[in-house]
C-alpha positions as CSV (number, residue, x, y, z in Angstrom):
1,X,0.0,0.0,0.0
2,X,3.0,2.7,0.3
3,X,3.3,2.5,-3.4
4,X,-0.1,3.7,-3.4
5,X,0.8,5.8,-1.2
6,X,3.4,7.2,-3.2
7,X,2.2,7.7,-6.4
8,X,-0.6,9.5,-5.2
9,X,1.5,11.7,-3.7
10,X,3.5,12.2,-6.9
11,X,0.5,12.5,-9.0
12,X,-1.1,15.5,-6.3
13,X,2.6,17.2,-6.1
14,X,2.8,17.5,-10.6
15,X,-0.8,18.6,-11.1
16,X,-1.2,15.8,-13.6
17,X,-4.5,14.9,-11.1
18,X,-6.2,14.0,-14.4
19,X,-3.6,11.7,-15.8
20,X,-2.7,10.0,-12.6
21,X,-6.8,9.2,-12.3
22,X,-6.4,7.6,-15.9
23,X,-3.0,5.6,-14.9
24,X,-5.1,4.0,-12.4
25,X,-8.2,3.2,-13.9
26,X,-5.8,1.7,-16.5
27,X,-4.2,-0.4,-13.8
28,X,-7.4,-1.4,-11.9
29,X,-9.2,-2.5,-15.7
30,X,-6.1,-4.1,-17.1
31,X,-6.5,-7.6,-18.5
32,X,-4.6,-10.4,-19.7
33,X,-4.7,-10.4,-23.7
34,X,-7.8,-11.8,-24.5
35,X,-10.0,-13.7,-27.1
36,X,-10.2,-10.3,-28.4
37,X,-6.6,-10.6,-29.8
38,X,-7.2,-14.0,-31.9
39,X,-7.4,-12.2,-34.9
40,X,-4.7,-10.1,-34.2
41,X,-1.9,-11.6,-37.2
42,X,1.5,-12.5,-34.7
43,X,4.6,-10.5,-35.1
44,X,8.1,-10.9,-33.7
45,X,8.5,-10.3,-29.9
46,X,4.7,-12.1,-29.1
47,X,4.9,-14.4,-26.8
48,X,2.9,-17.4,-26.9
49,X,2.0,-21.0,-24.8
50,X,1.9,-23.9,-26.9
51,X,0.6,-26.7,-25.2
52,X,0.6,-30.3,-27.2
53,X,-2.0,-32.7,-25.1
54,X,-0.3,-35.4,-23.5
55,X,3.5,-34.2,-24.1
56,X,5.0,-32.0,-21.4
57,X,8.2,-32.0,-23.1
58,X,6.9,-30.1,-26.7
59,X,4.8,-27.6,-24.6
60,X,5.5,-24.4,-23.0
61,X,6.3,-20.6,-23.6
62,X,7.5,-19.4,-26.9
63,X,8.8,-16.1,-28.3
64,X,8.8,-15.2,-32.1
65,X,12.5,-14.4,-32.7
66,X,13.3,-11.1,-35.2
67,X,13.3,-13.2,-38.0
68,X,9.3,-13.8,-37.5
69,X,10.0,-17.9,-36.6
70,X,9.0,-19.9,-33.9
71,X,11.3,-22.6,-32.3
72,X,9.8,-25.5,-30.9
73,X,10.6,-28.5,-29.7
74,X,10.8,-31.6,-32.6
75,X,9.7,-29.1,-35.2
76,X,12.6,-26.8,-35.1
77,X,11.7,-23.6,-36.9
78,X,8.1,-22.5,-37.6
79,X,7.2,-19.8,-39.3
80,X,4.7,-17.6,-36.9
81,X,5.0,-13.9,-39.1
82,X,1.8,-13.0,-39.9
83,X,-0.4,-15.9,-38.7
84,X,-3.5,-16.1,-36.1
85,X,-3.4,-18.1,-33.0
86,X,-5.8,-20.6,-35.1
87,X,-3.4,-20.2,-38.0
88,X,-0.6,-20.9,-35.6
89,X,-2.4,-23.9,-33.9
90,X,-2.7,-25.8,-37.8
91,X,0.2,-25.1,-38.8
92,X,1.7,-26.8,-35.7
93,X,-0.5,-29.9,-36.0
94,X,0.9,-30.3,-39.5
95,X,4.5,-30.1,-38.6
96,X,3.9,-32.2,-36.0
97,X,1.9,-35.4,-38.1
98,X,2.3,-37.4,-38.9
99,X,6.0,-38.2,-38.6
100,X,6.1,-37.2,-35.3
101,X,2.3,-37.7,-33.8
102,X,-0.3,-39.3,-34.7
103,X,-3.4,-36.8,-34.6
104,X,-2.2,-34.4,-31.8
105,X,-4.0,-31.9,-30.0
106,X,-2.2,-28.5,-29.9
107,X,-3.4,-25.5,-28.1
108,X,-1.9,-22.4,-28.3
109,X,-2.8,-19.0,-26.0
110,X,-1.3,-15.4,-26.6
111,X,0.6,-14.6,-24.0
112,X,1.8,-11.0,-24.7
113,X,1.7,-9.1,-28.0
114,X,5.3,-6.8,-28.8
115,X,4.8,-3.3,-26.8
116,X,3.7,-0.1,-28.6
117,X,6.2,3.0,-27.7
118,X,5.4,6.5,-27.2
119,X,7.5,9.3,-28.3
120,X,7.3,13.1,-27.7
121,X,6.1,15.6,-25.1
122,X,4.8,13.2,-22.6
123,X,5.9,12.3,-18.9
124,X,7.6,9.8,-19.6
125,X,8.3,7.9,-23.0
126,X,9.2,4.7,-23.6
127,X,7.9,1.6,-24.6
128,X,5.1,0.0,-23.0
129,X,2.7,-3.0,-22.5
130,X,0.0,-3.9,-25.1
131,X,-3.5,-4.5,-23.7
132,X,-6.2,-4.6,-25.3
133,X,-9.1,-1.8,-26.3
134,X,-5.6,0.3,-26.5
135,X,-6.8,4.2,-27.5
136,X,-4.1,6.7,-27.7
137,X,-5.6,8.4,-24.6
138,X,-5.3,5.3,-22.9
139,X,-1.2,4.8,-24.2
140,X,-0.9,8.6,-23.4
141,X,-2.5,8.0,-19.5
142,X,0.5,5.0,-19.0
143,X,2.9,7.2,-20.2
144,X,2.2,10.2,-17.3
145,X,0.2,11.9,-19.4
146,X,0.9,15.2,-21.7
147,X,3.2,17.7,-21.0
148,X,2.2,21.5,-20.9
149,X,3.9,21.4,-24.7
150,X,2.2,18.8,-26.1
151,X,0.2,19.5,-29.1
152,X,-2.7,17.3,-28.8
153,X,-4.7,17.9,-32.4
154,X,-1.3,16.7,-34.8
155,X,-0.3,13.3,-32.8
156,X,0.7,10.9,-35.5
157,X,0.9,6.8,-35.3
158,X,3.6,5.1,-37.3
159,X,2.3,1.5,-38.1
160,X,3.7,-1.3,-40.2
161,X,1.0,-2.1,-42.8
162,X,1.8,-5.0,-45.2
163,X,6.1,-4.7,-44.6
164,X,5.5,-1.2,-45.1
165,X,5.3,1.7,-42.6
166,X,2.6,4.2,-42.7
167,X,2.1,7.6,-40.8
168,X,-1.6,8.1,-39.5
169,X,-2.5,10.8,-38.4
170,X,-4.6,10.2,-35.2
171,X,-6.6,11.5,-31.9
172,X,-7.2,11.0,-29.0
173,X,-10.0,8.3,-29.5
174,X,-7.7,6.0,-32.3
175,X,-6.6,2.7,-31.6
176,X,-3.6,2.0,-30.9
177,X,-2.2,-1.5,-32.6
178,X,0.6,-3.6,-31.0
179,X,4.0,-2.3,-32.4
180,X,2.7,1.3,-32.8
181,X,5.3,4.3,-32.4
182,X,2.8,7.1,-31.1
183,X,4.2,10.7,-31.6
184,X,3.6,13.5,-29.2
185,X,4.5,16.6,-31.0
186,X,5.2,20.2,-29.6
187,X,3.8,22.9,-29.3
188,X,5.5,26.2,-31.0
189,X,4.2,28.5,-29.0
């Protein structure tokens, strides 16, 4: 409780009453990534749990290395880039039968999608957490809020669409995707 304690404290000594308020609401209504992310095509840096029913030894947690490629046990390399969790889950069960197992039953649960990152003139920038129903008010709130030179009305969102990066210009209400560099601009005057 004397982190609590503390970061109230904090929040009531900068003024940013109104960002701290959203920091916590964020932190009280976090969740796990959800079945809302099963359509959400996998990238490097996700983290999955593969589970293979009734073999210990080919299950556990997973990372998708730079090069978009899953290791796993028996299969080796497994291309992940781009795929669903059900895409995922197939194409395990075909790499895994029927040289290796006959029929198995693979499961596979998101675990953490790659973090967005926030640039600019906010508290404090960096990269962040994904969760879901992300809105840049929301990634703005984690990141300590806006500072006094923030201009809020040109924030732009560089995304990766299709191998090739775009710049979207956004508001406070857009959502933000995992892997999204946010940009908090400044004021001029």
């Amino acid at each position: 409780m004397n982190a609590w304690n503390k970061l109230i404290g904090r929040v009531a000594d900068t003024g940013q009453f109104i960002g701290g308020t959203l920091l916590m609401l964020l932190i009280f209504n976090a969740q796990p990534v959800a079945a809302e992310e099963a359509n959400v095509q996998l990238s490097p840096a996700d983290r999955v749990q593969v589970s293979v029913f009734g073999h210990a030894d080919l299950s556990g947690e997973f990372e998708i290395d730079a090069m978009g490629r899953l290791s796993l046990p028996l299969i080796g390399g497994l291309s992940a880039d781009g795929l669903t969790i059900e895409e995922l889950e197939t194409a395990i069960v075909d790499a895994l039968q029927p040289e290796y197992l006959l029929n198995p039953r693979v499961t596979v649960q998101l675990i953490s999608l790659r973090p967005f990152y926030i640039l600019g003139e906010v508290n404090a920038p960096g990269s962040y957490t994904y969760t879901g129903d992300m809105t840049v008010v929301r990634a703005v709130a984690v990141a300590g809020g806006f500072t006094r030179r923030a201009r809020t009305k040109r924030i732009v969102i560089r995304r990766v669409v299709d191998g090739v990066e775009t710049e979207i210009p956004a508001d406070n209400d857009t959502v933000v995707q995992p892997g999204d560099v946010i940009n908090i601009p400044e004021r001029f005057f």
